[in-house]
ChimeraX commands (.cxc) that place a marker at each C-alpha (Angstrom):
marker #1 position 0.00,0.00,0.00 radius 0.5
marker #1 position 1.24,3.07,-1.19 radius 0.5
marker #1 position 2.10,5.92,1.63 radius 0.5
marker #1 position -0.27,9.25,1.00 radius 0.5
marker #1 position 1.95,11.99,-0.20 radius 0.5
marker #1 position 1.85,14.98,2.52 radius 0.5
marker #1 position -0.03,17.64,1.83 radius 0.5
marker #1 position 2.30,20.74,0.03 radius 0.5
marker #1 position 2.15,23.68,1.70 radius 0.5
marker #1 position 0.46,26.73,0.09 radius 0.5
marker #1 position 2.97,29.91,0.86 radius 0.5
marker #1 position 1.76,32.49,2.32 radius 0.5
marker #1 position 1.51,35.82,0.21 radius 0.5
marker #1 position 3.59,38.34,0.61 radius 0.5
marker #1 position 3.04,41.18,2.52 radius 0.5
marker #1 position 2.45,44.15,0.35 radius 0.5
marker #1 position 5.42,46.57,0.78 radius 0.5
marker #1 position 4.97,50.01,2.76 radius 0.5
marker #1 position 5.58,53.24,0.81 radius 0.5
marker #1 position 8.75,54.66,1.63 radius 0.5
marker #1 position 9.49,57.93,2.72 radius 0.5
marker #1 position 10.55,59.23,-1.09 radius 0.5
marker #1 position 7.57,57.01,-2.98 radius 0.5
marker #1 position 5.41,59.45,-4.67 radius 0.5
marker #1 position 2.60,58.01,-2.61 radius 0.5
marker #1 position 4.03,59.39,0.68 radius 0.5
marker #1 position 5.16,62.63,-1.12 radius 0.5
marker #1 position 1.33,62.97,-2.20 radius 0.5
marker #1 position 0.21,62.10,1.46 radius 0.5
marker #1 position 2.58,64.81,2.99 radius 0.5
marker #1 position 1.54,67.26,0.24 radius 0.5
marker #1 position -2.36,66.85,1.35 radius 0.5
marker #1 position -1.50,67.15,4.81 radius 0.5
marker #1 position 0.07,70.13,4.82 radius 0.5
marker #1 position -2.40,71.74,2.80 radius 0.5
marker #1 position -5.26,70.72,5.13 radius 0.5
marker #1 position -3.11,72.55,8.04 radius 0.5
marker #1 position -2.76,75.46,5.89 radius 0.5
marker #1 position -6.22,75.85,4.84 radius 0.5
marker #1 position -7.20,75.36,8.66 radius 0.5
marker #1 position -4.55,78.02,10.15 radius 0.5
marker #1 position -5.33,80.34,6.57 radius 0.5
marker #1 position -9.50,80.31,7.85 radius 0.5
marker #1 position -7.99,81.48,12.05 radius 0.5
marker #1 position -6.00,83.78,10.40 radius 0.5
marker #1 position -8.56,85.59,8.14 radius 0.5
marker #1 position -11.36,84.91,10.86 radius 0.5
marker #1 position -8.78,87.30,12.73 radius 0.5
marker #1 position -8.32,90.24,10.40 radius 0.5
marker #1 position -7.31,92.64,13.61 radius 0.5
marker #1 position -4.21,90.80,13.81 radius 0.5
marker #1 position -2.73,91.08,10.04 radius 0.5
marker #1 position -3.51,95.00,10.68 radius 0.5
marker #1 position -1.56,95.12,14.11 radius 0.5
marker #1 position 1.20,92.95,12.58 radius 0.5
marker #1 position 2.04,95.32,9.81 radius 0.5
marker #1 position 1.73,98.53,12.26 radius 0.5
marker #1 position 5.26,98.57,13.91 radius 0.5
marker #1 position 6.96,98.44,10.10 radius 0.5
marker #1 position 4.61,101.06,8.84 radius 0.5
marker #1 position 5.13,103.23,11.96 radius 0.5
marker #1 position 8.49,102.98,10.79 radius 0.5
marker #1 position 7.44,104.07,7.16 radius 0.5
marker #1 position 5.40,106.98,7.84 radius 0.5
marker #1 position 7.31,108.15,10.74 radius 0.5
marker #1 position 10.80,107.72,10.51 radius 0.5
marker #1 position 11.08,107.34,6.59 radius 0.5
marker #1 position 10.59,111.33,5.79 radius 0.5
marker #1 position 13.56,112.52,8.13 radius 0.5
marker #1 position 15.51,110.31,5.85 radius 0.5
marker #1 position 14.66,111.99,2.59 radius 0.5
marker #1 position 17.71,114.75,2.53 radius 0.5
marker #1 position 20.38,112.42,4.22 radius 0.5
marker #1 position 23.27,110.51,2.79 radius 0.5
marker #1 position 22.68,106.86,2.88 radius 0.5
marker #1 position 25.65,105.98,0.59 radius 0.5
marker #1 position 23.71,103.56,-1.22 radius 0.5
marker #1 position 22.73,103.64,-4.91 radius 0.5
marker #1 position 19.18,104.32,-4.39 radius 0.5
marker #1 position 17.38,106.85,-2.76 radius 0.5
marker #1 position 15.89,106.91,0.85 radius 0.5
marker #1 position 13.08,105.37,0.02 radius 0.5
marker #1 position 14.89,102.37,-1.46 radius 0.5
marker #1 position 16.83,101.56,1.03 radius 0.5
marker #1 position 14.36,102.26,4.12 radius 0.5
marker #1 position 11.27,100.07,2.45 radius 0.5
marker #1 position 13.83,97.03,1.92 radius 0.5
marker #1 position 14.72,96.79,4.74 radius 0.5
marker #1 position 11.46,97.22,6.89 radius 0.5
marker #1 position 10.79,94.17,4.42 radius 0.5
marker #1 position 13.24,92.10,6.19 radius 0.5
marker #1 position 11.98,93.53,9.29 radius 0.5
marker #1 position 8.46,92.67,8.90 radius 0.5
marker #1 position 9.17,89.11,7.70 radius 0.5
marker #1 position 12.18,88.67,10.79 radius 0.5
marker #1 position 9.80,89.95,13.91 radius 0.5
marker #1 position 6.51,87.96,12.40 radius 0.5
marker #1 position 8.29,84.81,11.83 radius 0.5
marker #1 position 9.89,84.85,14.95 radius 0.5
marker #1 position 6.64,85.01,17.32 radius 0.5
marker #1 position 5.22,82.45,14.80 radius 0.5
marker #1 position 5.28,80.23,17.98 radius 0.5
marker #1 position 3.12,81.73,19.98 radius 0.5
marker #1 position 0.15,79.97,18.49 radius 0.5
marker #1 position 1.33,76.25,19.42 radius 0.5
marker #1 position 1.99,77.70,23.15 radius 0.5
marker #1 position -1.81,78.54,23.13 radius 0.5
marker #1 position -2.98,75.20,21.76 radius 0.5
marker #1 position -1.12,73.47,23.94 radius 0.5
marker #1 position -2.40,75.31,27.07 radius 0.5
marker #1 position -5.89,74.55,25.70 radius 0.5
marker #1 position -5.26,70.83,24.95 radius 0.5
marker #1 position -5.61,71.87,20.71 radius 0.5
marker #1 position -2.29,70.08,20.26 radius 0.5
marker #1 position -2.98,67.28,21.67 radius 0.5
marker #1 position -6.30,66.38,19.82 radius 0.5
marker #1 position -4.18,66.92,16.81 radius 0.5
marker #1 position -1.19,64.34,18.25 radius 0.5
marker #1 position -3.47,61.04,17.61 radius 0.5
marker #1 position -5.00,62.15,14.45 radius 0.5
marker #1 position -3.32,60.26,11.46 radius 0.5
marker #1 position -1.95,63.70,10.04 radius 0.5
marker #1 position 1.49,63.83,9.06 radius 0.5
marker #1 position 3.71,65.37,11.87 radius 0.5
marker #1 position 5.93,67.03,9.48 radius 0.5
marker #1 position 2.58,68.34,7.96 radius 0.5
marker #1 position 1.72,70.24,11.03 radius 0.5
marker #1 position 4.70,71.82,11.01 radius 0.5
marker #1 position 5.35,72.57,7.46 radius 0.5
marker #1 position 1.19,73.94,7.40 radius 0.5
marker #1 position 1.56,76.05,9.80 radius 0.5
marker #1 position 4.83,77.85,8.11 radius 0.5
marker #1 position 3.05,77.91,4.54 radius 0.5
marker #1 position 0.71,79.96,6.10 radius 0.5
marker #1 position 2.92,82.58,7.59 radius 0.5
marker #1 position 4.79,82.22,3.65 radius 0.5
marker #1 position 1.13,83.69,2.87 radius 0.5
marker #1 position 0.43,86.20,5.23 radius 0.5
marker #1 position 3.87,88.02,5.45 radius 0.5
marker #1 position 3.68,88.21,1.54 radius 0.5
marker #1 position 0.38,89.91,1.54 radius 0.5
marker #1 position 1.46,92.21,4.38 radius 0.5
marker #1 position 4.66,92.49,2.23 radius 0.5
marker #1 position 2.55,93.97,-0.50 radius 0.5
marker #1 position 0.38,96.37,1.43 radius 0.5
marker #1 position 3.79,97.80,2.85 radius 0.5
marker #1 position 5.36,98.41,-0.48 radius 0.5
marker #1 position 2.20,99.84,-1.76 radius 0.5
marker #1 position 2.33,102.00,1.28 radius 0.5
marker #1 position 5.92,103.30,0.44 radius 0.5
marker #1 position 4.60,103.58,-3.32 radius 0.5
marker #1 position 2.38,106.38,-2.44 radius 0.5
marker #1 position 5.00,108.41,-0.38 radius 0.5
marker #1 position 8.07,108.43,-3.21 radius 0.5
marker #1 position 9.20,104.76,-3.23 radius 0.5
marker #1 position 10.13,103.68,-7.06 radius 0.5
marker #1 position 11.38,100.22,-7.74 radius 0.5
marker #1 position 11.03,98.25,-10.78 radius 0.5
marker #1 position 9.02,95.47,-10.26 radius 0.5
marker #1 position 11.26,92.74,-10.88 radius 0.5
marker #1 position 12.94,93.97,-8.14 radius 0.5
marker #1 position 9.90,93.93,-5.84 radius 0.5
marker #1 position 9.32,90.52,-6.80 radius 0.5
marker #1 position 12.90,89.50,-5.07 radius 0.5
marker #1 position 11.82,91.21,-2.30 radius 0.5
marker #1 position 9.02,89.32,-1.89 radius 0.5
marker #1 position 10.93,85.76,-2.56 radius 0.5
marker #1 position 14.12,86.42,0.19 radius 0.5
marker #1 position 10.51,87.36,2.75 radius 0.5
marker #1 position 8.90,84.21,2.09 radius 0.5
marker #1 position 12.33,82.24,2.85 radius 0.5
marker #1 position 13.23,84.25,5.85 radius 0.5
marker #1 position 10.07,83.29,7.12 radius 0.5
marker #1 position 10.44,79.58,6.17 radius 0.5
marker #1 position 13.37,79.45,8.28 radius 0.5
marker #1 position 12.68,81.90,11.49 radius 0.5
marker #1 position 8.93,80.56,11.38 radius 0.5
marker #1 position 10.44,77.07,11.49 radius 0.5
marker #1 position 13.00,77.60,14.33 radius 0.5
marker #1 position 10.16,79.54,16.06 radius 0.5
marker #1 position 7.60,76.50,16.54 radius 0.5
marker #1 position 10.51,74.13,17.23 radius 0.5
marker #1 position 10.96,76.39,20.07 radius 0.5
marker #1 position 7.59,76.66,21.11 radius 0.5
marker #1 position 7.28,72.94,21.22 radius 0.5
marker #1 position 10.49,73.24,23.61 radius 0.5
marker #1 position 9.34,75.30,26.49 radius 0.5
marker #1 position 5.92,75.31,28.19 radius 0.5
marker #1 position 4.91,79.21,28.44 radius 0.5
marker #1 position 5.53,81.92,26.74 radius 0.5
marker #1 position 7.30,83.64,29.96 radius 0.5
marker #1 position 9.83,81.42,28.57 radius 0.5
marker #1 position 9.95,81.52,25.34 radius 0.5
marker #1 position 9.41,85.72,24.77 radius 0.5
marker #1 position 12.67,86.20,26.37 radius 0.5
marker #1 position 14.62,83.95,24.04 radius 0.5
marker #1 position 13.12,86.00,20.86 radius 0.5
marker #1 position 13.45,89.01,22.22 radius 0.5
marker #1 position 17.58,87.84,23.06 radius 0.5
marker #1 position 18.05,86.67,19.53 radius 0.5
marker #1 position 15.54,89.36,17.40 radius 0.5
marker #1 position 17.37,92.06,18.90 radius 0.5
marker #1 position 21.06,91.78,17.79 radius 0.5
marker #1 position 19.77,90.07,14.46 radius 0.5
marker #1 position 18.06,93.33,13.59 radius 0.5
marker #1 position 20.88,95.85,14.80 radius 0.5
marker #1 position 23.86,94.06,12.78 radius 0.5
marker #1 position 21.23,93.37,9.95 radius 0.5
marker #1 position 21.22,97.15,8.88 radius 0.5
marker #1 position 17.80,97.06,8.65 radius 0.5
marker #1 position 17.26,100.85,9.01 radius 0.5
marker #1 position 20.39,102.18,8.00 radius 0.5
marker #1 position 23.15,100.55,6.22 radius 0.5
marker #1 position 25.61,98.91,7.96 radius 0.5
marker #1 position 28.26,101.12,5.98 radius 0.5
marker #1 position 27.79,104.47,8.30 radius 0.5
marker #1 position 29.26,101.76,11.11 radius 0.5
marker #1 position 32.16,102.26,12.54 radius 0.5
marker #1 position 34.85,99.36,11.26 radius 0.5
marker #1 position 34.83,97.15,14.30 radius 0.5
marker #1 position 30.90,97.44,14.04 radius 0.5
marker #1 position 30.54,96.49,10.25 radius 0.5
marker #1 position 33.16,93.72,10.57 radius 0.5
marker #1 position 30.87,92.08,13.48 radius 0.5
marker #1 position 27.86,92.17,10.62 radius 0.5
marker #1 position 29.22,90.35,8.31 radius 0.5
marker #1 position 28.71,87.31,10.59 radius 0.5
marker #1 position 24.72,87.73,10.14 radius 0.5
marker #1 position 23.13,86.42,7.34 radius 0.5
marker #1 position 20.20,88.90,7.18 radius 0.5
marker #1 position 23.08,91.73,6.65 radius 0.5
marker #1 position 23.26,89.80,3.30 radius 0.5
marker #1 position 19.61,89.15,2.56 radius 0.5
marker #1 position 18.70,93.15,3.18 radius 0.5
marker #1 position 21.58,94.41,1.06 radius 0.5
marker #1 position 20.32,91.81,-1.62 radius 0.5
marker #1 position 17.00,93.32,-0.98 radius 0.5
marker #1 position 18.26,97.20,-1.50 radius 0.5
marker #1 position 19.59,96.12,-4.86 radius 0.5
marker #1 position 16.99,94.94,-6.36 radius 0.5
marker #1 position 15.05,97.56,-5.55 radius 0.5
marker #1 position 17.55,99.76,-7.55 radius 0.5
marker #1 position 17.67,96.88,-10.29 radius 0.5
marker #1 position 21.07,95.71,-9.53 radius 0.5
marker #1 position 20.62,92.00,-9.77 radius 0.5
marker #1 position 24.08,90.84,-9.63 radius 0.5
marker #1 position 26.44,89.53,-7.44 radius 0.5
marker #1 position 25.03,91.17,-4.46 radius 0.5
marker #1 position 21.41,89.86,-4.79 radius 0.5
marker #1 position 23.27,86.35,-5.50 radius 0.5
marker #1 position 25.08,86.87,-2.06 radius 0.5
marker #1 position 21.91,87.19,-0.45 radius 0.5
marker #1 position 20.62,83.99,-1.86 radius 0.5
marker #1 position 22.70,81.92,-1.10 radius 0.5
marker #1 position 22.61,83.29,2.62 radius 0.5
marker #1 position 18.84,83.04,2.51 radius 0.5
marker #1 position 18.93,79.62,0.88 radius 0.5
marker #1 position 21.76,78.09,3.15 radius 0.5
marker #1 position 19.76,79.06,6.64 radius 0.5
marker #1 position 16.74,77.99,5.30 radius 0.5
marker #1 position 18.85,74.59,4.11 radius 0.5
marker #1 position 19.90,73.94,7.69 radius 0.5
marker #1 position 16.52,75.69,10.13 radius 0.5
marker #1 position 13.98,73.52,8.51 radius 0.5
marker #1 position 15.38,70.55,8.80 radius 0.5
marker #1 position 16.30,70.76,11.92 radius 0.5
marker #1 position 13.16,72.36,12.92 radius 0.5
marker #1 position 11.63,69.16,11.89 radius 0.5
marker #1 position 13.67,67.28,14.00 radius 0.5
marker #1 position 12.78,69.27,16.82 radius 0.5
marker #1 position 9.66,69.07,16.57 radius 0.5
marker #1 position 9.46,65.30,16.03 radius 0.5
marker #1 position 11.27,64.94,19.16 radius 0.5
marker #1 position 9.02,67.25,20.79 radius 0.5
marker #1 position 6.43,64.70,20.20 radius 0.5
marker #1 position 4.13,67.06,17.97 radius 0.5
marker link #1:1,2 radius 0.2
marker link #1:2,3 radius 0.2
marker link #1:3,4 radius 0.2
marker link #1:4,5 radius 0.2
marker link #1:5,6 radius 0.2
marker link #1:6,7 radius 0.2
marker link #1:7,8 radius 0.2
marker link #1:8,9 radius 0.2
marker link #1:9,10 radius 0.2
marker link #1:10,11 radius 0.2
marker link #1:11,12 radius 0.2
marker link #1:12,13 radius 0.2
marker link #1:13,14 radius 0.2
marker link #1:14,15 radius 0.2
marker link #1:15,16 radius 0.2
marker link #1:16,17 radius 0.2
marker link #1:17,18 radius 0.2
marker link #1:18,19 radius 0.2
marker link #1:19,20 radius 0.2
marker link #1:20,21 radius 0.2
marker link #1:21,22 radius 0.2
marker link #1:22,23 radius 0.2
marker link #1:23,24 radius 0.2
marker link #1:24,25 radius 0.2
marker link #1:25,26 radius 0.2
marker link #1:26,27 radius 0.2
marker link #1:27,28 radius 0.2
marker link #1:28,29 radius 0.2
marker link #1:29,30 radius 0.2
marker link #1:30,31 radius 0.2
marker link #1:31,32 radius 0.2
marker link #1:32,33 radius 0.2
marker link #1:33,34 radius 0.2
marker link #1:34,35 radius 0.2
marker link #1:35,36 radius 0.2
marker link #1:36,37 radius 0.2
marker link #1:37,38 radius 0.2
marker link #1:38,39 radius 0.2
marker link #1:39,40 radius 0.2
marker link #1:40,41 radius 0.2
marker link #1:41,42 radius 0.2
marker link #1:42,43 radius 0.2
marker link #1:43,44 radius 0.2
marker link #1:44,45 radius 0.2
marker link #1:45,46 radius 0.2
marker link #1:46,47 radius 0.2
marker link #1:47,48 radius 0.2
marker link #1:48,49 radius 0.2
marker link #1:49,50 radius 0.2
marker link #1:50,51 radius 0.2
marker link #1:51,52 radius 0.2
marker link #1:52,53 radius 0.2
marker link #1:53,54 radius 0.2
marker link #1:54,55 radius 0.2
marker link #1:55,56 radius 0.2
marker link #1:56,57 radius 0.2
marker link #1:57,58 radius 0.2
marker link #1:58,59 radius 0.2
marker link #1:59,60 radius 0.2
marker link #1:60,61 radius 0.2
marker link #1:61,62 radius 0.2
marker link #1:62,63 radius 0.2
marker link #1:63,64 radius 0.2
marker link #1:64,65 radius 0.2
marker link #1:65,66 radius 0.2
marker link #1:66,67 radius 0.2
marker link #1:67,68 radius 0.2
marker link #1:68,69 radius 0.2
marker link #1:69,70 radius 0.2
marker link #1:70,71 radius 0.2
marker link #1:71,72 radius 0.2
marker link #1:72,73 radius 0.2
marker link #1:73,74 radius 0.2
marker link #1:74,75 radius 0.2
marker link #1:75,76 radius 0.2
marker link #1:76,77 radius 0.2
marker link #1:77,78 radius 0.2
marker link #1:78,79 radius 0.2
marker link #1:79,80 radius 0.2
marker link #1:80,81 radius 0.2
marker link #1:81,82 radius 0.2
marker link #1:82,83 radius 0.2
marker link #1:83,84 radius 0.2
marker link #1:84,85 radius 0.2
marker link #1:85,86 radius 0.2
marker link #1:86,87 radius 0.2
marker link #1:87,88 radius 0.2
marker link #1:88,89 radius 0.2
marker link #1:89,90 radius 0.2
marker link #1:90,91 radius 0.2
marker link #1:91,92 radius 0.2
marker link #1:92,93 radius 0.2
marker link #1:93,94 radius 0.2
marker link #1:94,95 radius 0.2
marker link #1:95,96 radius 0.2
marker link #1:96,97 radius 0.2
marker link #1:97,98 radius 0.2
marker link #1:98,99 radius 0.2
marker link #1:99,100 radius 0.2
marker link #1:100,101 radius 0.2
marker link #1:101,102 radius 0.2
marker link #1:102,103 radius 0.2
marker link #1:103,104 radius 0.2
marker link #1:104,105 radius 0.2
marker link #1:105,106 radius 0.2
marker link #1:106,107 radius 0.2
marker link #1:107,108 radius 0.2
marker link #1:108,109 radius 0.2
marker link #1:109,110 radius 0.2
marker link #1:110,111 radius 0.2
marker link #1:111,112 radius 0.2
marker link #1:112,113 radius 0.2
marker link #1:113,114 radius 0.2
marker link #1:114,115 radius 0.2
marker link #1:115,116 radius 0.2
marker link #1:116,117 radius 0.2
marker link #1:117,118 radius 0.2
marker link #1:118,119 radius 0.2
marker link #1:119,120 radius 0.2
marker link #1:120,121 radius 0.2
marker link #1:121,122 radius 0.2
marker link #1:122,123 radius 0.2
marker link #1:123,124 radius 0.2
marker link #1:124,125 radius 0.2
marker link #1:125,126 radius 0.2
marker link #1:126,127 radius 0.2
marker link #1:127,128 radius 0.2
marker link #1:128,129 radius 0.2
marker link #1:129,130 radius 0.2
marker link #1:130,131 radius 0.2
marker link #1:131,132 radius 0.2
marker link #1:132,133 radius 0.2
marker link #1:133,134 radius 0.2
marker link #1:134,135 radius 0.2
marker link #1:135,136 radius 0.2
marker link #1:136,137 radius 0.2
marker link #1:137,138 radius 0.2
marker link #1:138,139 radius 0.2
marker link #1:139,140 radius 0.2
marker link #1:140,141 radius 0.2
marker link #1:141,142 radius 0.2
marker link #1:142,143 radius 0.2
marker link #1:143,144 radius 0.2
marker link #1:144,145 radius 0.2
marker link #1:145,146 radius 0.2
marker link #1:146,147 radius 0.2
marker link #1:147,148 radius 0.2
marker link #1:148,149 radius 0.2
marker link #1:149,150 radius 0.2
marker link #1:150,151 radius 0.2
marker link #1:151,152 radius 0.2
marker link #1:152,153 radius 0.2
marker link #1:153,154 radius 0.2
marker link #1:154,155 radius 0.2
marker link #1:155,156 radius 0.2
marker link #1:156,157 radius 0.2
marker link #1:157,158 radius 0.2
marker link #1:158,159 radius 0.2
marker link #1:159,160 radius 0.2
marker link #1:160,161 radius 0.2
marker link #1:161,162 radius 0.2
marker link #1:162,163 radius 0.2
marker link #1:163,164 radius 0.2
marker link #1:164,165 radius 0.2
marker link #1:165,166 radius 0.2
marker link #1:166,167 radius 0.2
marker link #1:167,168 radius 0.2
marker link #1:168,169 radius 0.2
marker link #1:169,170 radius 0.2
marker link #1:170,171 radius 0.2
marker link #1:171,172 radius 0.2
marker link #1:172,173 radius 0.2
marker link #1:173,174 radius 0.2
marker link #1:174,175 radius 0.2
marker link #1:175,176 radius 0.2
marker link #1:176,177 radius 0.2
marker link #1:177,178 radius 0.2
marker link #1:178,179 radius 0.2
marker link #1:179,180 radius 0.2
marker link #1:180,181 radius 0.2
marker link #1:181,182 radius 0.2
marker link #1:182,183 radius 0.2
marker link #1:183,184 radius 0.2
marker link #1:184,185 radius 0.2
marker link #1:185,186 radius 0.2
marker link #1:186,187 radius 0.2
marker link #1:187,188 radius 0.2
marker link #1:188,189 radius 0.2
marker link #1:189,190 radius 0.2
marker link #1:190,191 radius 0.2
marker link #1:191,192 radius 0.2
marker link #1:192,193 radius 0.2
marker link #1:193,194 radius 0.2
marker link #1:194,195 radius 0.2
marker link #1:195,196 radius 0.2
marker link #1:196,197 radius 0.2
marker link #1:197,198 radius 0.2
marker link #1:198,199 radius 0.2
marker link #1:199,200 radius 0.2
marker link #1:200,201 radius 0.2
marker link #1:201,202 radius 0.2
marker link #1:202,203 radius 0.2
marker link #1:203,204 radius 0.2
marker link #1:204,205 radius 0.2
marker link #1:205,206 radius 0.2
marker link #1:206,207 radius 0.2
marker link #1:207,208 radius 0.2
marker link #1:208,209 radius 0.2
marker link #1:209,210 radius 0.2
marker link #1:210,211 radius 0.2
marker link #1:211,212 radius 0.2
marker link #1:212,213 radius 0.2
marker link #1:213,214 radius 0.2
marker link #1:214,215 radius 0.2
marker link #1:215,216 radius 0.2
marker link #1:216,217 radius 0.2
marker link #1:217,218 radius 0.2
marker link #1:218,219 radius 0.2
marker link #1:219,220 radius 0.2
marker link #1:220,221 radius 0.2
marker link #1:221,222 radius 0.2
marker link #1:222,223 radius 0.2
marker link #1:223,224 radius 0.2
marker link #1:224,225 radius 0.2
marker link #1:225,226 radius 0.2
marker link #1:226,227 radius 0.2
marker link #1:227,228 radius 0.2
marker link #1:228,229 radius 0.2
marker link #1:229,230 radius 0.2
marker link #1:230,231 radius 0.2
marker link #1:231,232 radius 0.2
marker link #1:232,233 radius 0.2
marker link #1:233,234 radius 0.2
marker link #1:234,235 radius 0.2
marker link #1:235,236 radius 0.2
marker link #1:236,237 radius 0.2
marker link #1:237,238 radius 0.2
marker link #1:238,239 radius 0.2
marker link #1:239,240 radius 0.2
marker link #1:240,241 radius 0.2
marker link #1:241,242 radius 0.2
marker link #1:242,243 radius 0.2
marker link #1:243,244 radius 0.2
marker link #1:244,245 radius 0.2
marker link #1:245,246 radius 0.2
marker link #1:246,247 radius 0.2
marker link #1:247,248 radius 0.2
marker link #1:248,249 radius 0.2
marker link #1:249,250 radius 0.2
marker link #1:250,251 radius 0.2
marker link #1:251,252 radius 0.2
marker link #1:252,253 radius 0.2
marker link #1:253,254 radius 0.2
marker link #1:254,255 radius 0.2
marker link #1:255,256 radius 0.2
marker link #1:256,257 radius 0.2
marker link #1:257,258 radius 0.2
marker link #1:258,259 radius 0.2
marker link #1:259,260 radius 0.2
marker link #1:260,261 radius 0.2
marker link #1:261,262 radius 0.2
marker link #1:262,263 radius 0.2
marker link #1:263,264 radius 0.2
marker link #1:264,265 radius 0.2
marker link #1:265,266 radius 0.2
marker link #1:266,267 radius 0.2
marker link #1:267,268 radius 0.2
marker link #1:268,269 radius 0.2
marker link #1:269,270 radius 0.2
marker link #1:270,271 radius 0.2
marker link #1:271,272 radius 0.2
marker link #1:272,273 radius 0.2
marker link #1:273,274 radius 0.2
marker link #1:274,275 radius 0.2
marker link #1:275,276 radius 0.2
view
């Protein structure tokens, strides 16, 4: 009598492979995420018109108040007052907004917001990367309003050159927004985290020559500049505004491009390991 063959063994099917962090899928899933968080943070922000007005009132102070006793004095720049005030309260608006970006995750955490949004399946680098698309957007537009502002007291600048002004805001903000809700997601209240702004804003804008160029300094002054990026990006900013876009307005790229290279990625660290 013949002994019954065993049974073979079906094998089991394979398990279908998980996107990877590059598949197009994943890239698609990240893109929709962030886009959701924009669109949510885009409807607080216009809900909230108040606060776009307040935001651009300190640079417009600036403007109206402090840009006509600048009219008859020697700037040394290539353009006239006008064009090298308006630049630089540019760099201003987009440096002081960005960097109390992070305010609005030290609220939703005190109201338990943030951690609703924790356990939903949304894409932790979306909720970080949302949030700063939106400021992108809001800076821009306040951008605008300012230079239309300066328009209609003497400021001339071809618009090419406005357009550059607007890019080097919207990566400023990338990067100081970025590095602002990292922070936020570091320290609990904002008695903590104001002070650390305030520390950093300060000398940033000072050595930026933000209101007057850094080339009335005295030596040991202008030499300590040059170690700031955002001396770069507003001089970049100046010259297009005169329609010189050469080598300075490449300088400032690659200053803007290189901190934004190295704050939002390590923002996103930061605010993985933050548990966001």
């Amino acid at each position: 009598m013949s002994t019954p063959s065993a049974p073979s063994t079906a094998s089991a099917p394979a398990a279908p492979a998980t996107p990877g962090p590059n598949t197009p899928s994943a890239s698609a899933a990240l893109l929709a995420d962030t886009l959701l968080i924009f669109g949510r943070y885009l409807r607080q922000t216009l809900a909230a018109r108040v606060g776009l007005v307040f935001g651009l009132l300190q640079p417009l102070l600036f403007l109206v108040l402090f840009g006509p006793l600048l009219r008859e004095v020697p700037l040394g720049g290539k353009g006239d007052s006008w064009q090298t005030l308006v630049p630089g309260l540019l760099v201003q608006l987009g440096l002081f907004s960005a960097a109390f970006a992070g305010f609005g995750i030290l609220i939703e955490k005190q109201q338990g917001i943030l951690e609703r949004m924790r356990v939903t399946p949304v894409s932790r680098v979306a909720l970080l990367l949302g949030r700063v698309l939106k400021d992108i957007v809001q800076l821009l537009v306040q951008s605008l309003l300012l230079v239309l502002v300066g328009v209609a007291f003497g400021l001339r600048a071809p618009i090419l050159g406005m357009l550059v002004g607007f890019g080097f805001v919207a990566l400023m903000t990338a990067s100081i927004a970025s590095l602002s809700y990292a922070l936020a997601m570091r320290v609990d209240s904002p008695q903590e985290f104001a002070p650390v702004v305030n520390s950093v804003n300060l000398p940033l804008m000072l050595l930026s020559g933000i209101l007057l160029p850094m080339s009335l300094a005295p030596d040991w002054l202008d030499g300590l500049s040059r170690a700031n990026p955002l001396r770069y990006v507003v001089l970049a900013v100046r010259s297009a505004f005169v329609g010189d876009y050469g080598g300075t307005v490449g300088t400032g790229a690659l200053a803007a491009l290189g901190l934004t290279a190295v704050s939002v990625p390590a923002a996103v660290r930061l605010f993985r390991r933050a548990g966001a």
